[in-house]
N, C-alpha and C positions, 0 to 999 in steps of 0.2 A: 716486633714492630711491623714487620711486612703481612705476617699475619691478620694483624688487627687494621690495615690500609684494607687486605680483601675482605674481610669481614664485612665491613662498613661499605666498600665498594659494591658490595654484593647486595647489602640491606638497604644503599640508595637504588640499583638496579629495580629491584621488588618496589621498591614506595612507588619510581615512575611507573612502573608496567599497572600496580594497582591504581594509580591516579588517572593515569591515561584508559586505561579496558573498563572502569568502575568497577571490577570484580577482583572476588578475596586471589590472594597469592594460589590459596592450596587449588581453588576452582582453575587458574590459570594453568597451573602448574599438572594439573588432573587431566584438564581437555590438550596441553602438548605433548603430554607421555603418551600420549594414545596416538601419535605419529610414527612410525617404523621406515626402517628403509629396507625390503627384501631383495636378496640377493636368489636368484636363479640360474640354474646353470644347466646343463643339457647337452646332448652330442654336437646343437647347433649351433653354440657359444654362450653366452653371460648376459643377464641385463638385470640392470639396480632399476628396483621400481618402489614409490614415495607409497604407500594407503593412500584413499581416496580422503579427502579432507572434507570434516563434517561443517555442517551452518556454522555451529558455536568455533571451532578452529580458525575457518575462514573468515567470520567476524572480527576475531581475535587480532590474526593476521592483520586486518585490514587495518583496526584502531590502533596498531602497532606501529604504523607503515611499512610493513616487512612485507617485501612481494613472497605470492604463494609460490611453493616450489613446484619444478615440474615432476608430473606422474613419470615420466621415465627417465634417471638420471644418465644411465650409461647401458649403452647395448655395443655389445662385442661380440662378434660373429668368429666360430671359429678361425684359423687359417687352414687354407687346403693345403 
């Protein structure tokens, strides 16, 4: 039973995002997979950095009303 709650939870999630963007799930789902989060790291600490977000993601975003995430999530400098 809970199963088929996510199932359908998931297939209303899809209907909004296609009604609201007007594009197909798979096109939705093609230009968000192209988002990464890289991880660096170096003698002089750590930083999480977002890819640069393209026209069609930022679009996306927008008609979504999801704010864009920022280019650099986290910088961690070594400790001395």
């Amino acid at each position: 039973r809970a199963h088929v709650i996510l199932c359908w939870l998931a297939l209303l999630l899809i209907r909004i995002t296609e009604t609201t963007t007007g594009a197909t799930w798979p096109t939705v789902r093609r230009e968000l997979d192209r988002l990464h989060l890289g991880t660096f790291t170096g003698p002089t600490g750590l930083f999480r950095q977002v890819t640069t977000l393209t026209k069609p993601q930022t679009d996306l975003l927008a008609k979504l009303g999801i704010p864009t995430p920022k280019q650099i999530i986290a910088l961690e400098p070594t400790p001395r």
